[in-house]
N, C-alpha and C positions, 0 to 999 in steps of 0.2 A: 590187624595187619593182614595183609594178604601178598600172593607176589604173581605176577606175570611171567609167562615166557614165549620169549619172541625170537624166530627167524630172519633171518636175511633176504629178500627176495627184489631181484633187479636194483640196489643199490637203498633199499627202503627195510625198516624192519616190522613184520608184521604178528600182532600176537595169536599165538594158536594154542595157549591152554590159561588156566587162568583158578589158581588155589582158591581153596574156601575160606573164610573170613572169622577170625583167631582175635579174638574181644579180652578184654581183661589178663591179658599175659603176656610178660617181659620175655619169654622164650616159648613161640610159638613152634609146634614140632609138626609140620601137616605129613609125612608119612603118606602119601598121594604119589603115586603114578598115573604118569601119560604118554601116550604112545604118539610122537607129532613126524608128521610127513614134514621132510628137508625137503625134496625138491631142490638138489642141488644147492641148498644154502652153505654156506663159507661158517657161521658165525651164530650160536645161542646166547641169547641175552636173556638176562634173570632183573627183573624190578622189582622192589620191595615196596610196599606202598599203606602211607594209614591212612582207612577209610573214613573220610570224614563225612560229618551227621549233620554240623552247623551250618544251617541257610544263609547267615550271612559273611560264609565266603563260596557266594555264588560267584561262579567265571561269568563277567560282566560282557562278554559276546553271543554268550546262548543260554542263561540262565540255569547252566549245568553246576552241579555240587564238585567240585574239583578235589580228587586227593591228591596230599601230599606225598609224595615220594622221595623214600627214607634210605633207601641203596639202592645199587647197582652195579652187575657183574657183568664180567663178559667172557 
């Protein structure tokens, strides 16, 4: 598991940090600080996401490994 965190910017959210990647554990703790410029943003989003290893479920428009994405906060 890993998770993302995204800003607000013109109506779009964009990510500007992005946790390290937490293998074999139901309660991942990353204890991680980061310092993100708002620029005016409204709104932090948090995605939770597990990173997937299997080639066959490549995203069939750019041959990219796709994770699934497992929550979301806002």
């Amino acid at each position: 598991l890993y998770c993302t965190l995204e800003v607000d910017s013109f109506g779009y959210f964009v990510s500007k940090a992005k946790t390290r990647v937490f293998r074999d554990t139901t309660e991942p703790q990353w204890n991680e600080e980061f310092e993100i410029e708002l620029e005016g943003s409204q709104c932090l989003r948090i995605l939770c996401y597990e990173k997937c290893y299997d080639k066959s479920k490549l995203n069939k428009d750019d041959n990219e490994i796709v994770d699934k994405i497992m929550g979301k906060g806002q």
